[in-house]
C-alpha positions as CSV (number, residue, x, y, z in Angstrom):
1,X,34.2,93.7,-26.0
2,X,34.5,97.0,-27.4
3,X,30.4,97.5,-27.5
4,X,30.1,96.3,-23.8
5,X,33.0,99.3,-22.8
6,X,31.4,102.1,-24.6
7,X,27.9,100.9,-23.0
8,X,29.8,101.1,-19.8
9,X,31.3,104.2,-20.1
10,X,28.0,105.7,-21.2
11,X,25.9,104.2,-18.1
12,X,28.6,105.6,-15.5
13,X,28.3,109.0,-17.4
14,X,24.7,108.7,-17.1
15,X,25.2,107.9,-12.9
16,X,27.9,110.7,-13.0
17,X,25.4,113.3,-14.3
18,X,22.3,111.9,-11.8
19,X,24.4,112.8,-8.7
20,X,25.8,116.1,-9.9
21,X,22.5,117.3,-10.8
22,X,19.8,116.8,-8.7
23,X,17.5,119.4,-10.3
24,X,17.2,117.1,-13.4
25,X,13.2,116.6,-13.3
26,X,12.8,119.2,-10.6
27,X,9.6,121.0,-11.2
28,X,9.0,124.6,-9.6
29,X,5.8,126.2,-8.2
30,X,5.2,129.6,-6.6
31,X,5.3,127.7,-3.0
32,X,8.8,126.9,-3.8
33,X,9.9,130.4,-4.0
34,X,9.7,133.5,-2.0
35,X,9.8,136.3,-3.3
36,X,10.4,139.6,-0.8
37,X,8.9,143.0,-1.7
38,X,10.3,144.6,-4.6
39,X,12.6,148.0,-3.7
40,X,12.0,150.2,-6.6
41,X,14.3,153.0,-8.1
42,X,14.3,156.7,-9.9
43,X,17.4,157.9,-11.0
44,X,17.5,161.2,-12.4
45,X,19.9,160.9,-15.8
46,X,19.8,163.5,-18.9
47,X,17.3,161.7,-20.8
48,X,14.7,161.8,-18.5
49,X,14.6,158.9,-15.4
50,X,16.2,155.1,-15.5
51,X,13.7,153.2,-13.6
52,X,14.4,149.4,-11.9
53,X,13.9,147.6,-8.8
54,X,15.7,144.9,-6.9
55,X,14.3,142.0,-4.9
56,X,15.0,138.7,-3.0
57,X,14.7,135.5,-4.0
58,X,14.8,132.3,-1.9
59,X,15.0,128.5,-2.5
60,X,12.1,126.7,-0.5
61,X,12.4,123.5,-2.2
62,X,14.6,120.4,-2.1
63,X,16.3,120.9,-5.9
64,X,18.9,123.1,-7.0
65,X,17.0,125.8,-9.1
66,X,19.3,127.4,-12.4
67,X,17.1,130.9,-13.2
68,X,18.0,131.5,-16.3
69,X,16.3,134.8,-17.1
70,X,13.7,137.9,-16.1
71,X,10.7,138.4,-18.2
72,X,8.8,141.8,-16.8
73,X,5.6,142.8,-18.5
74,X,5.2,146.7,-18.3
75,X,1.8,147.5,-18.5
76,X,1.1,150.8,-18.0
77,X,2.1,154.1,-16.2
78,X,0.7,156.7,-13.8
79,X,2.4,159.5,-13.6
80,X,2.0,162.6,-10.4
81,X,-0.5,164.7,-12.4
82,X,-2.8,161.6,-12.9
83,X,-2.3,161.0,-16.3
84,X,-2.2,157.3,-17.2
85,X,-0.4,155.6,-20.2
86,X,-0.8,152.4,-21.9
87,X,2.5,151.1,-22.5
88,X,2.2,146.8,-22.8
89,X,5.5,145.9,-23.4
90,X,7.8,142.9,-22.4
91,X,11.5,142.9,-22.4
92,X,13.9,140.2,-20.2
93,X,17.5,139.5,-19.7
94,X,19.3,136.5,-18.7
95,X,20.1,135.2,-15.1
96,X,22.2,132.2,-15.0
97,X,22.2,132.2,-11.3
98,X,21.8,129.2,-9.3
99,X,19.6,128.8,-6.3
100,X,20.6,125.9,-3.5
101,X,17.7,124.5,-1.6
102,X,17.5,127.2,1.3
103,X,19.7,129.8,-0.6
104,X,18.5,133.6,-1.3
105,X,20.0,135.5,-3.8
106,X,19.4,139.3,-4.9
107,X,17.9,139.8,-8.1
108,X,17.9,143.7,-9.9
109,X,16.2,144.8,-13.3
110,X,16.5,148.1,-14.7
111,X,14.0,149.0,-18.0
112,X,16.1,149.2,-21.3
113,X,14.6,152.7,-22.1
114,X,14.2,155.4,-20.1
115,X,11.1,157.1,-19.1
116,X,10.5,161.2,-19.4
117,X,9.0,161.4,-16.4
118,X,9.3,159.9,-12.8
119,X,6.1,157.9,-12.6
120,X,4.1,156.9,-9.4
121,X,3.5,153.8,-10.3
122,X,3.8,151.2,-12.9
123,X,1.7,148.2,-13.5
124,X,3.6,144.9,-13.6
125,X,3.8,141.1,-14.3
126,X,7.4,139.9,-13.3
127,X,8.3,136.3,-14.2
128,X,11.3,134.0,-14.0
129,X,12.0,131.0,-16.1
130,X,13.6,128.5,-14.4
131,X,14.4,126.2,-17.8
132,X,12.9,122.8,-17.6
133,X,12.1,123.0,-14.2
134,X,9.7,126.0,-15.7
135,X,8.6,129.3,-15.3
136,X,7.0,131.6,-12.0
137,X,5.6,134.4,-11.6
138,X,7.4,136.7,-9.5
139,X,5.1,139.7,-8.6
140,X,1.9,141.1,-10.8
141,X,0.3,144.1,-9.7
142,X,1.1,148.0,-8.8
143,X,4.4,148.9,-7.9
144,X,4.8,152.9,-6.1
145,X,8.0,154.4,-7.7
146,X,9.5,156.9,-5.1
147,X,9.4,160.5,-5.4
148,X,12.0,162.9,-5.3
């Protein structure tokens, strides 16, 4: 008697957790997201110039998405007098932001160090992992920092 209530119990929690959370075994694509143009930034600050941008993201698809965290790839730099650097480095935080079906949310990143110089542009490979449901790419390419 005391098996067949525990195997109860732990069938309705099983229901319970179905129909609070209908992402379980949601998968997400790139056509399930939009992503609008990234709006960079240059603040001036002693050490040189904090550098981030800020972007929309919205829920095409029929799950409720959990983005955990921001993984940006910094490539490289191009600074005003044309001089390029290789930088290749990857740094993230964490999200914990949930996305309804339809929902759009604003998203910001700033770079953990700061840069000497205002550059013009920086290459980029932004992604966002989405736990199991799994990870998208965000934006990858050339993004214009603005000028003072």
């Amino acid at each position: 008697m005391r098996k067949r209530l525990v195997l109860l119990l732990a069938a309705a929690l099983i229901v319970v957790i179905v129909l609070l959370y209908p992402s379980i075994g949601c998968r997400v694509s790139e056509e399930q997201i939009r992503t609008s143009a990234l709006e960079p930034f240059a603040v001036p600050v002693l050490q040189g110039y904090a550098i981030g941008f800020s972007f929309n993201l919205t829920n095409l698809g029929g799950c409720e998405l959990i983005a955990e965290s921001i993984q940006v790839n910094l490539q490289n730099a191009t600074y005003p007098d044309g001089r390029a650097t290789l930088i290749d480095t990857t740094e993230g935080k964490s999200l914990h932001t949930t996305l309804a079906p339809g929902q759009t949310k604003k998203f910001s990143y700033s770079f953990d160090s700061y840069f000497g110089f205002n550059p013009t542009k920086l290459g980029l490979r932004i992604e966002i992992s989405f736990g199991e449901a799994g990870r998208v790419a965000v934006f990858d390419g050339e993004l214009l920092i603005p000028q003072e």
